[in-house]
N, C-alpha and C positions, 0 to 999 in steps of 0.2 A: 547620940551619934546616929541613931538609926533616922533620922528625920534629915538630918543632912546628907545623908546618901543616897537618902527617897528623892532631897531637892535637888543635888546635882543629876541624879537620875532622868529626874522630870525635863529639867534643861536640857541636859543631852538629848534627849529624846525630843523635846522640840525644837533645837537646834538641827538634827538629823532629817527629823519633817520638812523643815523648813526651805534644808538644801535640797533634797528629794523635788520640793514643788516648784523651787525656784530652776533646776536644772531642767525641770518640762517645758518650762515657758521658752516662746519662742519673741524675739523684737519684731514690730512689727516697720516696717518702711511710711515714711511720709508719705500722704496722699501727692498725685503729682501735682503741679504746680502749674497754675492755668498758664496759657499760653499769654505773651502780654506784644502790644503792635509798638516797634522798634520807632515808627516813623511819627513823626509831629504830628498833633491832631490840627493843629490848625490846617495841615495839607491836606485835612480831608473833607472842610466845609465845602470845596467845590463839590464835593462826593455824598456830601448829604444834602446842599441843596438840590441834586439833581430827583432824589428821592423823595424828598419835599416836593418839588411840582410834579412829579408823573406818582400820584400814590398808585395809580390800577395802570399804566403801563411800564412796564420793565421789560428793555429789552437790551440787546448786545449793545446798540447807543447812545441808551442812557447810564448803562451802566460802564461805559468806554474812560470815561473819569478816573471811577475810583478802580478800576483795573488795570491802567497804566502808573498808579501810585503805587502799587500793591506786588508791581512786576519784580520779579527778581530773589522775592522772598520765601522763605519755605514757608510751606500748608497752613502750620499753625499759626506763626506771625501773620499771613496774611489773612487769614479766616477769624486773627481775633481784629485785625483793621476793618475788614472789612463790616464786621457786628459791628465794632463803635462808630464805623459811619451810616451807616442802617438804622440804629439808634433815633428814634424820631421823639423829641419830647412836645408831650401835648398840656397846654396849660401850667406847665413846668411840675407839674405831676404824675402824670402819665406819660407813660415809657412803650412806647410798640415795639416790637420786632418785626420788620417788615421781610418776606419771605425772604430769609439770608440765603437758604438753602439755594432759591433760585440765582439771586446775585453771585453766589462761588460758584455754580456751573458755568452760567454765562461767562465768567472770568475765567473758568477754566480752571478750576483750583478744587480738588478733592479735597475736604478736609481733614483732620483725623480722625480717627474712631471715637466715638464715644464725645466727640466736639457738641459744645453745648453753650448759643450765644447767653452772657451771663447778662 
């Protein structure tokens, strides 16, 4: 008898442990959820050929294209539009980033905190 009082003992006791450590935890929230561009990417070939021929010049009128495609939408959708038109593929394996940062000034568009073209 005295073995089965040790066992239900032991149980309880790591049943009580269990709730003890289970009761500290905390959930934690999904990472957030990248921004994604609402608009057709084929409306933005005009916007990337324009960055295709001027690789070293950017300026308000070359980049007047994909800024008028872009008009109307908050920060995020347009700052992820505007990365995937920026998006230059080189030999269809290589991928550049061409300065986004200065393309969403020029457009006028702050992006959000912590925005990071994928």
């Amino acid at each position: 008898m005295a073995s089965k009082n040790m066992m239900k003992n032991a149980i309880a006791l790591f049943l009580a442990i269990n709730l003890v450590f289970l009761g500290l935890t905390k959930a934690q929230s999904p990472p957030p959820q990248a921004p994604v561009c609402p608009r057709d990417s084929i409306n933005f070939i005009s916007c990337s050929n324009v960055f295709r021929l001027s690789l070293i010049l950017i300026n308000e009128q070359t980049v007047l294209p994909c800024c008028t495609l872009v008009a109307g939408l908050d920060a995020a959708a347009a700052s992820a539009c505007i990365c995937n038109a920026v998006r230059i593929t080189i030999f269809n394996f290589l991928t550049i980033n061409l300065r986004v940062n200065q393309v969403l000034r020029l457009c006028r568009i702050v992006p959000p905190a912590g925005f990071r073209c994928a």
